[in-house]
C-alpha positions as CSV (number, residue, x, y, z in Angstrom):
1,X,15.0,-15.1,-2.2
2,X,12.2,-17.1,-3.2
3,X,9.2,-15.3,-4.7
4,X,6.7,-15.9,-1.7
5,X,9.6,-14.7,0.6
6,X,9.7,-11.3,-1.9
7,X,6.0,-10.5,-1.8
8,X,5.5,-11.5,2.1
9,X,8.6,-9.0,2.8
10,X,7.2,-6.3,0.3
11,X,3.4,-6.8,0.2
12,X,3.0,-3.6,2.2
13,X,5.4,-1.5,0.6
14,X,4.0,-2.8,-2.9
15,X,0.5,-2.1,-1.8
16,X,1.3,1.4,-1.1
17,X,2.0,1.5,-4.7
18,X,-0.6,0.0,-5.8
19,X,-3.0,2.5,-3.8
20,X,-1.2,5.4,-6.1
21,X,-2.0,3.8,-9.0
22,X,-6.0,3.1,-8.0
23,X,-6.1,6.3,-6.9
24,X,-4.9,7.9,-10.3
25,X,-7.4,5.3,-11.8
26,X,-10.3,6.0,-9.6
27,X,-13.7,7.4,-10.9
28,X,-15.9,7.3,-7.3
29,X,-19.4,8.3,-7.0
30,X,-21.2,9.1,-3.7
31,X,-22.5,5.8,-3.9
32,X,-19.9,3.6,-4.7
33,X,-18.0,5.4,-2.2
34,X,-21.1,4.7,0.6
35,X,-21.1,0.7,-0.8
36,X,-17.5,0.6,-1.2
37,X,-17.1,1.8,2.6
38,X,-19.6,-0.9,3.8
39,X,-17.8,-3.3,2.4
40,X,-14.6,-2.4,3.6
41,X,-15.9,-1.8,7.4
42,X,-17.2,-5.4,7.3
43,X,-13.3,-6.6,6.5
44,X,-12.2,-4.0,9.3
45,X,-14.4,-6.0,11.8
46,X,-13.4,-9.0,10.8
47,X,-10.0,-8.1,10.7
48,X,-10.5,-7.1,14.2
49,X,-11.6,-9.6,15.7
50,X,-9.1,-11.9,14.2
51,X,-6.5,-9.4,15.6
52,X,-8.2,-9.8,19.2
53,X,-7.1,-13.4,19.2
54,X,-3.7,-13.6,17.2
55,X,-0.9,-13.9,19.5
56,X,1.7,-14.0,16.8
57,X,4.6,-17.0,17.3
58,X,3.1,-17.6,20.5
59,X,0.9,-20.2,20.3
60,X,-1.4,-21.8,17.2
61,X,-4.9,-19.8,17.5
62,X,-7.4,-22.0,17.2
63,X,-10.0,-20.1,18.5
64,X,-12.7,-17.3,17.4
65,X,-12.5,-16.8,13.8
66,X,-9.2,-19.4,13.4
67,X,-12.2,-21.7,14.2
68,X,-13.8,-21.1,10.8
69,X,-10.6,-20.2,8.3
70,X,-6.9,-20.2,8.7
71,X,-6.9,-16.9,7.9
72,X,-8.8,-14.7,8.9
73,X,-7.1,-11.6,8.7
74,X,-6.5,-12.0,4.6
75,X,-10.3,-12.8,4.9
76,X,-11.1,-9.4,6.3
77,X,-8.2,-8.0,4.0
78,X,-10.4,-9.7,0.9
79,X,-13.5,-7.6,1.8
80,X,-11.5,-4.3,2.2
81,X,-9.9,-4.9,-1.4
82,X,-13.2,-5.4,-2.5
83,X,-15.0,-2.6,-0.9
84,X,-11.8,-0.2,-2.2
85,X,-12.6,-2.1,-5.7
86,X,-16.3,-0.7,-5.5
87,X,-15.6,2.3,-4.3
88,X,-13.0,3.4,-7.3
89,X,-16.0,2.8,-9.5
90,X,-12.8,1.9,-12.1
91,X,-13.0,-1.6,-13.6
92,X,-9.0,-1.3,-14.1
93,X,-8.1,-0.5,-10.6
94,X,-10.7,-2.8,-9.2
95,X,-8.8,-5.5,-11.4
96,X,-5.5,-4.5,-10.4
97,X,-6.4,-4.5,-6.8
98,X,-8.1,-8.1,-7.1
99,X,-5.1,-9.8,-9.0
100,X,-2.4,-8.1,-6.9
101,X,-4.5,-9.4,-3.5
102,X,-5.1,-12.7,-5.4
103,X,-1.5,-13.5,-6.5
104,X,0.6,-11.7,-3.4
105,X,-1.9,-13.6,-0.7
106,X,-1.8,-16.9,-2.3
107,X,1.6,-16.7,-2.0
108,X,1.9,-15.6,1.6
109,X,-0.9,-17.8,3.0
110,X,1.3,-20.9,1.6
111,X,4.4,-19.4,3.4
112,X,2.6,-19.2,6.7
113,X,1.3,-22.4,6.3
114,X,4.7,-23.8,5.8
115,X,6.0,-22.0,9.1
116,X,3.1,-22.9,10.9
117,X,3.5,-26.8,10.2
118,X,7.5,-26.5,11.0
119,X,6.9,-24.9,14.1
120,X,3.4,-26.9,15.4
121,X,3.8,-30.0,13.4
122,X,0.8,-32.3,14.0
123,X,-0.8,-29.5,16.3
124,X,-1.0,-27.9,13.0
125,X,-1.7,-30.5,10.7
126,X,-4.7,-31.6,12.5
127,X,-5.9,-28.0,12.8
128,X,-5.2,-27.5,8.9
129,X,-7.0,-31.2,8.1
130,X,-10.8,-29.7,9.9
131,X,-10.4,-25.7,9.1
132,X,-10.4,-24.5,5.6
133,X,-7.7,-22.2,4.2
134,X,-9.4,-19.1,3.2
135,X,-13.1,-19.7,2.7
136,X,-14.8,-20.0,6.0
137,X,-16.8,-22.8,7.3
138,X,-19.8,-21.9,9.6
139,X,-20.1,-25.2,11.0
140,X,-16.5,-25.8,12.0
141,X,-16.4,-28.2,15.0
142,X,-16.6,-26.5,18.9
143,X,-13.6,-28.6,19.8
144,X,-11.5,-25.5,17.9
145,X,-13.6,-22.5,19.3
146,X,-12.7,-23.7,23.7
147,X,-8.9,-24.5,22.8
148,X,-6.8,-21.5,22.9
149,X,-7.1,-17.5,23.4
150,X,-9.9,-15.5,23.6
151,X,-10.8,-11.8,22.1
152,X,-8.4,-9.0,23.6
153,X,-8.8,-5.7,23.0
154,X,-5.0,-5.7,24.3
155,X,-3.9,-8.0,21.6
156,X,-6.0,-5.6,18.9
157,X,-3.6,-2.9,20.1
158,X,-0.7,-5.4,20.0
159,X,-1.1,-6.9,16.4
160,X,-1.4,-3.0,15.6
161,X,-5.1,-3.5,14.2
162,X,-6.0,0.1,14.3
163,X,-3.8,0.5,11.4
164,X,-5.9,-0.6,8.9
165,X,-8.5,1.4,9.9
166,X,-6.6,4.5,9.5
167,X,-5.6,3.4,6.1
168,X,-8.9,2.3,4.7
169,X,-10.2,5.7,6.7
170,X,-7.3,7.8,4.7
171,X,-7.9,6.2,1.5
172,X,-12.1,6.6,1.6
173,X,-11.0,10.4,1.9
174,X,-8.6,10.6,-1.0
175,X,-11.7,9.2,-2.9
176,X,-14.2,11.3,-2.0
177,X,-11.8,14.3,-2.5
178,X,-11.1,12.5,-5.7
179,X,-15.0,12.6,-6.0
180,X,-15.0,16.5,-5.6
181,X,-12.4,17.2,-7.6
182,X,-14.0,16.0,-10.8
183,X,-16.9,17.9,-10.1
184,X,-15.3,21.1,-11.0
């Protein structure tokens, strides 16, 4: 097993124990905790709606955010790392969460796009040649946005997009209880 097909098998699982050991680390404050959260609920949007047009091994999306980065989703995930980062108010969980979403993603974006370009060839290759990787473009081409699925609330529900919501929702009340605890 090859280590990008490691940490795209175990990414969750490791990132469950990563949370325990931010958590542990943490040192929130109301307001890191209210900045934190903003950040995060933009990367839960985002996450969203890239969820509301992913048909997974279905077809090559194209459309909505695919329009402006390849991956949206990690995107979304990005600003949720960061918001948790902020929140913590700890510079060593905020770098552990930053390196372990920097290394593991890297890895499994450049997985994907291997998959992708075996299964869609020049579909894909054209696709990958006008939309970046990661960092969005605002002005990417309309010729991407027409082609291919549009926003489903179904397909939200589908890709299990809810999910992360709970989590970043469980996780923002371990902090603030984190927050009350060190009061006493």
């Amino acid at each position: 097993m090859t280590a990008s097909e490691f940490l795209a098998r175990w990414r969750v699982r490791l990132g469950y124990l990563l949370a325990i050991a931010v958590l542990l680390l943490a040192r929130p404050t109301p307001i890191s905790i209210v900045i934190g959260s903003a950040l995060g609920i933009v990367g839960l949007c985002i996450r969203g709606y890239a969820a509301g047009y992913l048909r997974k091994q279905a077809v090559l999306t194209t459309s909505g955010p695919y329009a402006h980065t390849r991956n949206p989703l990690y995107l979304g995930s990005s600003l949720l790392a960061l918001g948790t980062a902020v929140a913590t108010m700890s510079w060593i969980a905020a770098s552990l969460l930053l390196v372990y979403f920097g290394v593991v993603y890297s890895f499994v974006m450049r997985r994907e796009e291997t998959e992708l370009q075996q299964q869609h060839g020049a579909q894909f290759a054209a696709y990958a040649a006008t939309v970046p990787l990661f960092f969005p473009q605002v002005s990417a081409e309309a010729k991407m946005t027409t082609d291919g699925p549009h926003f489903s609330w179904e397909q939200y529900r589908k890709n299990h997009e809810y999910q992360a919501s709970i989590g970043f929702a469980l996780l923002l009340v371990a902090l603030l209880v984190i927050w009350r605890l060190r009061l006493y």
